[in-house]
GUVO-319089 format. One record per residue: residue in one letter; x, y, z of N, C-alpha, C, O in turn; residue number from 1. Coordinates in Angstrom, 3 decimals, m for minus. Example, Ala and Ser with C-alpha at 12.3 -4.5 7.8 and 13.67 -1.06 7.14 Angstrom:
BEGIN
<atom a,<13.190,m5.690,7.800>,<12.300,m4.500,7.800>,<13.200,m3.300,7.800>,<14.236,m3.319,8.465>,1>
<atom s,<12.850,m2.250,7.080>,<13.670,m1.060,7.140>,<12.900,0.030,7.870>,<13.409,1.138,8.039>,2>
END
This chain:
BEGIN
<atom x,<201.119,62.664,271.423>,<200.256,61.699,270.759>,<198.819,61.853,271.255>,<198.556,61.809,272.457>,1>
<atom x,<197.716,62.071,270.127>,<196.415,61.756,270.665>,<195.842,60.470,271.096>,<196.237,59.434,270.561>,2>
<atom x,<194.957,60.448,272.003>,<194.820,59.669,272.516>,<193.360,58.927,271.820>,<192.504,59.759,271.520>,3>
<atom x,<193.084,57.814,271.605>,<191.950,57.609,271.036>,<189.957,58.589,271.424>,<189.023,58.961,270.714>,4>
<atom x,<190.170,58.588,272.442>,<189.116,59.325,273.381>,<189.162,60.920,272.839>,<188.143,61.574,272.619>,5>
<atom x,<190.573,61.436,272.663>,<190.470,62.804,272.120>,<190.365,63.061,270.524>,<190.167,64.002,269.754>,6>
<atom x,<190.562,61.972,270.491>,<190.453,61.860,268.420>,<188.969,62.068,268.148>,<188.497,62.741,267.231>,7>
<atom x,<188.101,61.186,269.366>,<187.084,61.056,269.051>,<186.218,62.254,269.158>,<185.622,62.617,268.144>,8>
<atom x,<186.090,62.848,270.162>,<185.852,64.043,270.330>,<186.325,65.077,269.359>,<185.693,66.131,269.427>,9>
<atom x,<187.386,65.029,268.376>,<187.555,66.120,267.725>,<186.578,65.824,266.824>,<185.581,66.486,266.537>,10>
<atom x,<187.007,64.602,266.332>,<185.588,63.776,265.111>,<184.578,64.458,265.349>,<184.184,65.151,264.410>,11>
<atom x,<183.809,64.520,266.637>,<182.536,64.368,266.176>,<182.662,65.908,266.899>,<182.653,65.928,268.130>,12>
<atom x,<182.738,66.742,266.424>,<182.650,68.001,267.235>,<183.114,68.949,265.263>,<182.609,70.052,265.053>,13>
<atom x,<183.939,68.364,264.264>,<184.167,68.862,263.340>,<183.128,67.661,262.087>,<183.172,66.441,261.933>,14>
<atom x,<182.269,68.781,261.395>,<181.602,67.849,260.315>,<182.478,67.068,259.017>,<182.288,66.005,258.426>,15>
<atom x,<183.767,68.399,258.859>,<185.024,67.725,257.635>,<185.404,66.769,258.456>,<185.115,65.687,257.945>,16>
<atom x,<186.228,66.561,260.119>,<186.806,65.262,260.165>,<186.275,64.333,260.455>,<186.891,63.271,260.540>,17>
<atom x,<184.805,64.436,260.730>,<183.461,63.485,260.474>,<183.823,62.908,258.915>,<184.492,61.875,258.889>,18>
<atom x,<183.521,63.360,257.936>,<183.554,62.599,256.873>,<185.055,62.362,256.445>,<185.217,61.514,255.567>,19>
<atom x,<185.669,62.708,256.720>,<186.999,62.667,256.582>,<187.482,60.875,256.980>,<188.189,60.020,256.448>,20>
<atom x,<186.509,60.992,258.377>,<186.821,59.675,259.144>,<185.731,58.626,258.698>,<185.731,57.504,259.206>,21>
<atom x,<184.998,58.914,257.948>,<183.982,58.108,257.224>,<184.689,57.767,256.208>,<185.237,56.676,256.365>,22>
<atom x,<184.860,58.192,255.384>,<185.756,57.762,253.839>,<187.013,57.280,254.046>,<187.386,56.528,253.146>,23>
<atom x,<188.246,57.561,255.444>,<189.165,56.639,255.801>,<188.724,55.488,255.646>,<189.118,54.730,254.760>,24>
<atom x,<187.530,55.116,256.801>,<187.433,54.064,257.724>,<186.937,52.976,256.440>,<186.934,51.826,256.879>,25>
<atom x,<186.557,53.034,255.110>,<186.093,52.384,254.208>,<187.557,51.195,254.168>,<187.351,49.991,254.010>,26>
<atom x,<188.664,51.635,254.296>,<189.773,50.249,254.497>,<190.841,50.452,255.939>,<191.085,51.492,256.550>,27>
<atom x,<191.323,49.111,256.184>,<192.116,49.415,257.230>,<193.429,50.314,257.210>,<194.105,50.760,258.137>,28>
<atom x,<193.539,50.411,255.988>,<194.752,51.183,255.181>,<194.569,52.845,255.331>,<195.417,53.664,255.685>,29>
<atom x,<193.274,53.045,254.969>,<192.913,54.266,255.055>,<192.922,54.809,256.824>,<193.617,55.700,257.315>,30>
<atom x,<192.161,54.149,257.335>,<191.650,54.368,258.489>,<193.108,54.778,259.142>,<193.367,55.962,259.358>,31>
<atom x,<194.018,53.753,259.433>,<195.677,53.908,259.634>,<196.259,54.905,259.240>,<196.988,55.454,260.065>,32>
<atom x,<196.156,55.528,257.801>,<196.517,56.758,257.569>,<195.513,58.047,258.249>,<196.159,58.974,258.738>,33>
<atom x,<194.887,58.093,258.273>,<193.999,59.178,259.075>,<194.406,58.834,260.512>,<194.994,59.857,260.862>,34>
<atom x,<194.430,58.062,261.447>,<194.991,58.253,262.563>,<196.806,58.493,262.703>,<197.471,58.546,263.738>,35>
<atom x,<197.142,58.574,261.662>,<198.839,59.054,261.563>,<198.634,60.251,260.963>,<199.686,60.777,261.324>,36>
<atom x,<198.263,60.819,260.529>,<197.746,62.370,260.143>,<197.888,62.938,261.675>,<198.594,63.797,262.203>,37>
<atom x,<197.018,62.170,262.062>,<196.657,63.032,263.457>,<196.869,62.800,264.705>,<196.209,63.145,265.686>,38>
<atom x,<198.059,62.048,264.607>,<199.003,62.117,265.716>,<198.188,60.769,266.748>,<198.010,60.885,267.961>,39>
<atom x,<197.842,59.724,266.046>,<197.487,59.012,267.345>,<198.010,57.887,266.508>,<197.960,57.598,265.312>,40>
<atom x,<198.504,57.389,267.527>,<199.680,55.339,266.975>,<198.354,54.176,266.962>,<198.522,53.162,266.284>,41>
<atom x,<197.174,54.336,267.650>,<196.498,53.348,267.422>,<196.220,52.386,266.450>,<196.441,52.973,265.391>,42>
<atom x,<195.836,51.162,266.176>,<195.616,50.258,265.072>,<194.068,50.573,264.636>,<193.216,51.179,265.285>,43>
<atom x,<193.980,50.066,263.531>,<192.380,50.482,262.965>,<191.765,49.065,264.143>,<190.752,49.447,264.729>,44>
<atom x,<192.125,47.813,264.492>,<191.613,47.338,265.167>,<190.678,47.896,266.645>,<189.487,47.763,266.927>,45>
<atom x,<191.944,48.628,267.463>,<191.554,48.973,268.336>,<190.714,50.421,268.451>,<190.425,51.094,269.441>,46>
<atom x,<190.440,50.620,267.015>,<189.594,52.022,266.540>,<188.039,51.294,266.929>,<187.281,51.651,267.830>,47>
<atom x,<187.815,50.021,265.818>,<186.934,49.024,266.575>,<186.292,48.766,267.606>,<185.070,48.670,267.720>,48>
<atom x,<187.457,48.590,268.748>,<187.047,48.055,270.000>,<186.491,49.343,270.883>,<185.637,49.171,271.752>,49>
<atom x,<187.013,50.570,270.605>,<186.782,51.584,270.956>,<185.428,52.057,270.857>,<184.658,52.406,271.752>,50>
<atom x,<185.232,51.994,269.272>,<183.743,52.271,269.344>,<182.452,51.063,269.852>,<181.287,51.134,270.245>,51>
<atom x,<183.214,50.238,269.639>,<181.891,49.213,270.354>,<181.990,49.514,271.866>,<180.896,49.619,272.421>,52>
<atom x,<182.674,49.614,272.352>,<182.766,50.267,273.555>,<181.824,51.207,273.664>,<180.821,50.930,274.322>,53>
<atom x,<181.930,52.342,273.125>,<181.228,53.531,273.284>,<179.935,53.299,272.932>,<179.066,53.838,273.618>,54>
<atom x,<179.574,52.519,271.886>,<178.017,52.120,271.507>,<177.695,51.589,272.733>,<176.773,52.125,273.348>,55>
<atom x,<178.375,50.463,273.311>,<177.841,50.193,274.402>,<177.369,50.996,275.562>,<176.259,50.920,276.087>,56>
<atom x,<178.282,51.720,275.869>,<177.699,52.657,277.205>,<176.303,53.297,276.586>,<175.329,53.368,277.335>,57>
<atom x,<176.224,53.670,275.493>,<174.387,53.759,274.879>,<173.510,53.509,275.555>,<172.762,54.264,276.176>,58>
<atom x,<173.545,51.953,275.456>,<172.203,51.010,276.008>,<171.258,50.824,275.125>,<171.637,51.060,273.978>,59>
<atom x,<169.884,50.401,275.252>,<169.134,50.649,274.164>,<168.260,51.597,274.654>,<168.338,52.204,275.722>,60>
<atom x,<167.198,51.700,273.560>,<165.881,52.740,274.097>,<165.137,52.480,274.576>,<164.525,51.429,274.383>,61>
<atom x,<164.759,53.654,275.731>,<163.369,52.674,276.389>,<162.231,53.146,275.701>,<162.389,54.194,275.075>,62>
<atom x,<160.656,52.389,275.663>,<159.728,52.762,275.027>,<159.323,53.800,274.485>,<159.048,54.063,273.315>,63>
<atom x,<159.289,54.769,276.033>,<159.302,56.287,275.747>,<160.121,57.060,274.745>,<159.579,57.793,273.918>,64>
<atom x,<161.312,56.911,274.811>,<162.417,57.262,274.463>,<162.498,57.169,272.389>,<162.941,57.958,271.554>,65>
<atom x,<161.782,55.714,272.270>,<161.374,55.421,270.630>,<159.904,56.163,270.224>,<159.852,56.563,269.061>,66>
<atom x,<158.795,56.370,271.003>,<157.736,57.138,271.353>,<157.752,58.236,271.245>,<156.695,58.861,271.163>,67>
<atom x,<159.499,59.123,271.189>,<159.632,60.768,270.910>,<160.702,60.451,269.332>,<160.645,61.418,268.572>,68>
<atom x,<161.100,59.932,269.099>,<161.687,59.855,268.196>,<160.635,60.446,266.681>,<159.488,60.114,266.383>,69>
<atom x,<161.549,61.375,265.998>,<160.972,61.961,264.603>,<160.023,60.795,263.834>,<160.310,59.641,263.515>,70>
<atom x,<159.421,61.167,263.754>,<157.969,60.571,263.234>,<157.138,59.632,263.969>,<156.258,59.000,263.386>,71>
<atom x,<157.382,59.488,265.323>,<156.931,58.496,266.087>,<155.785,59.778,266.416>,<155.910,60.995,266.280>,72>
<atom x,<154.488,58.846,266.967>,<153.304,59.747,267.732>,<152.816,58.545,268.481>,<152.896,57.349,268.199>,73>
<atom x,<152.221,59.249,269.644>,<151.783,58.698,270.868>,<150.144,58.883,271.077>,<149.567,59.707,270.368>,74>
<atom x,<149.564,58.279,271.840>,<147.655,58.365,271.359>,<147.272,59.996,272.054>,<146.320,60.702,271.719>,75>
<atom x,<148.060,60.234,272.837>,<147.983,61.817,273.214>,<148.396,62.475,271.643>,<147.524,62.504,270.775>,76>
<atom x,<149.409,62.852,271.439>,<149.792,63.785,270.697>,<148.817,63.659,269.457>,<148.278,64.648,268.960>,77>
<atom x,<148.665,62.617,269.085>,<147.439,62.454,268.019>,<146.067,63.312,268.163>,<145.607,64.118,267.355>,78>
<atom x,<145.432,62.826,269.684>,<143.960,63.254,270.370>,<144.700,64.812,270.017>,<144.224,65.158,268.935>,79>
<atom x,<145.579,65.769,270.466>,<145.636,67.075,270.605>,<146.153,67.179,268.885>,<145.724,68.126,268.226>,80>
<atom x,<146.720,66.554,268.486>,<146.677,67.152,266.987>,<145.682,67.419,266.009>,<145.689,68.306,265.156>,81>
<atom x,<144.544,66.260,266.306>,<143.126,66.130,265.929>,<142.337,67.161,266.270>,<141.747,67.892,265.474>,82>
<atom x,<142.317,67.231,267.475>,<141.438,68.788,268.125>,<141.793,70.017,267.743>,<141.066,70.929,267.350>,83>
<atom x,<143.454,69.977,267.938>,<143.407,71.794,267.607>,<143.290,71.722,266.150>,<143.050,72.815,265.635>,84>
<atom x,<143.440,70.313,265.002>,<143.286,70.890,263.933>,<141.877,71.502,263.715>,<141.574,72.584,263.212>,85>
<atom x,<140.961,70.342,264.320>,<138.877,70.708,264.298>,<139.397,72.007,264.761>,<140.040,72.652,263.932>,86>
<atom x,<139.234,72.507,265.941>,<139.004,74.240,266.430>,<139.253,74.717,265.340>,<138.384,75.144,264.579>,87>
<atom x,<141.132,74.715,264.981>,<141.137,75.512,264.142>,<140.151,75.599,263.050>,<139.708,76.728,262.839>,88>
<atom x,<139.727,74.656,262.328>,<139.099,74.868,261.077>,<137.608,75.186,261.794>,<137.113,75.922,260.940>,89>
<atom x,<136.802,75.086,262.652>,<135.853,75.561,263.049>,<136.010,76.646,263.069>,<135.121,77.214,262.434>,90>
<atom x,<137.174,77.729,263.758>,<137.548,78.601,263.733>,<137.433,79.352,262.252>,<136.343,79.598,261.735>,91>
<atom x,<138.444,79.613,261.772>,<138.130,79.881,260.342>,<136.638,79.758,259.534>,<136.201,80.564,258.713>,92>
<atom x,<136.091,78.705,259.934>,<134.770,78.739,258.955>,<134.209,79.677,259.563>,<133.784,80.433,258.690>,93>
<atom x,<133.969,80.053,260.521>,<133.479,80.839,261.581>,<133.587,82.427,261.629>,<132.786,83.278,262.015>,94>
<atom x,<135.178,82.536,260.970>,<135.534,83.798,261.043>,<134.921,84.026,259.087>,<134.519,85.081,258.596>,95>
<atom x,<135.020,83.018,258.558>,<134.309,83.442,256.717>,<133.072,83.160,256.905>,<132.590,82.815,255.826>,96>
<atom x,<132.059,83.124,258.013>,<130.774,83.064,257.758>,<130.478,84.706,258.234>,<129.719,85.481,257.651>,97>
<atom x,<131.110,84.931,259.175>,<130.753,86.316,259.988>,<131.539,87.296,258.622>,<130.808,88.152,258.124>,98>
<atom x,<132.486,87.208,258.246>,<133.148,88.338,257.294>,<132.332,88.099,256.371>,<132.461,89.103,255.670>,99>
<atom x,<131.316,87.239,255.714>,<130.491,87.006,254.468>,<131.070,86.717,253.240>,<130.824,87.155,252.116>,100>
<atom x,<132.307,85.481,253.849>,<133.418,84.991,252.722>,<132.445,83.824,252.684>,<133.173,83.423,251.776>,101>
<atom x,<131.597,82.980,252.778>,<130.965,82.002,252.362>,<130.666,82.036,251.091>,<129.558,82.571,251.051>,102>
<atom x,<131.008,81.774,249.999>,<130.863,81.235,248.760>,<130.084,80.381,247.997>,<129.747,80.356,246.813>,103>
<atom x,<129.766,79.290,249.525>,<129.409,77.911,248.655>,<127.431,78.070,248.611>,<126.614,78.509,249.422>,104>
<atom x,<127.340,77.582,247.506>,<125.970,77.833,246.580>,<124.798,76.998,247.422>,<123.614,77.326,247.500>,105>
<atom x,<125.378,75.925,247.984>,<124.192,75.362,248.846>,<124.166,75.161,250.052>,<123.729,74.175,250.646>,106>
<atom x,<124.967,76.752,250.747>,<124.867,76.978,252.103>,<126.143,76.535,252.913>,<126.496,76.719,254.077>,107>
<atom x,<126.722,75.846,251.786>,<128.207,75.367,252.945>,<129.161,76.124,252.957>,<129.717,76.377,251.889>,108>
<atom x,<129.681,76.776,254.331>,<130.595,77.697,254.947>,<132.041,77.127,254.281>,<132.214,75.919,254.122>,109>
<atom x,<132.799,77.872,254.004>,<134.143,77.687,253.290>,<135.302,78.074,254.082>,<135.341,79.188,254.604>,110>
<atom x,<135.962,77.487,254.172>,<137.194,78.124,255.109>,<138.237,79.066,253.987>,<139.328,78.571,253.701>,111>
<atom x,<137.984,79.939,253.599>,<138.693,80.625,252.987>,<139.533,82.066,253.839>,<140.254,82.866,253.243>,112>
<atom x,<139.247,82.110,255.181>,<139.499,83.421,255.509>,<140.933,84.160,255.078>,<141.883,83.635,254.497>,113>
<atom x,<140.823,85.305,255.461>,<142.023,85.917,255.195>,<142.682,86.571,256.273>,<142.360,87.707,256.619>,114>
<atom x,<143.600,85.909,256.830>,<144.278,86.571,257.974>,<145.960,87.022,257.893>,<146.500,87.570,258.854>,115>
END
């Protein structure tokens, strides 16, 4: 018999019995049949208690921690995103004024280079 702890680990280690265990868990009926598939006697209850369990050992996030998260930015990463974008484009205008890619009719340098 599997043990709840090793069920879990197969779960999340396979993406099919990931969703597999997503579309069970939609009734207690289902959920019950997917853990008798796979060899573990547990109740969908104590499937429950299990994972709140495990959420728990989580914790929450600390500041930092929400501060790296995908789409989060910090007043650093901003200041250096700002700058190397200026260089760069200083750069470039720089490299189409010297190659004599400047274009513009009333003296303004174009960033068009070609690299």
């Amino acid at each position: 018999m599997a043990t709840l702890d090793e069920l879990y680990t197969r779960v999340l280690a396979d993406e099919a019995e990931r969703a597999a265990f997503a579309e069970a868990a939609k009734t207690p009926e289902g959920l019950s049949a997917f853990l008798a598939q796979r060899g573990c006697d547990a109740a969908p209850g104590q499937v429950a208690e299990f994972l709140k369990a495990k959420t728990a050992d989580q914790g929450e996030m600390s500041d930092a921690e929400l501060d790296s998260v995908a789409g989060g930015c910090n007043t650093m990463e901003a200041v250096h995103s700002t700058l190397s974008f200026g260089i760069t484009c200083v750069a470039f205008a720089t490299a189409s004024w010297i190659a004599g890619d400047s274009k513009g009719d009333d003296g303004q340098i174009l960033c068009d280079y070609k690299y």
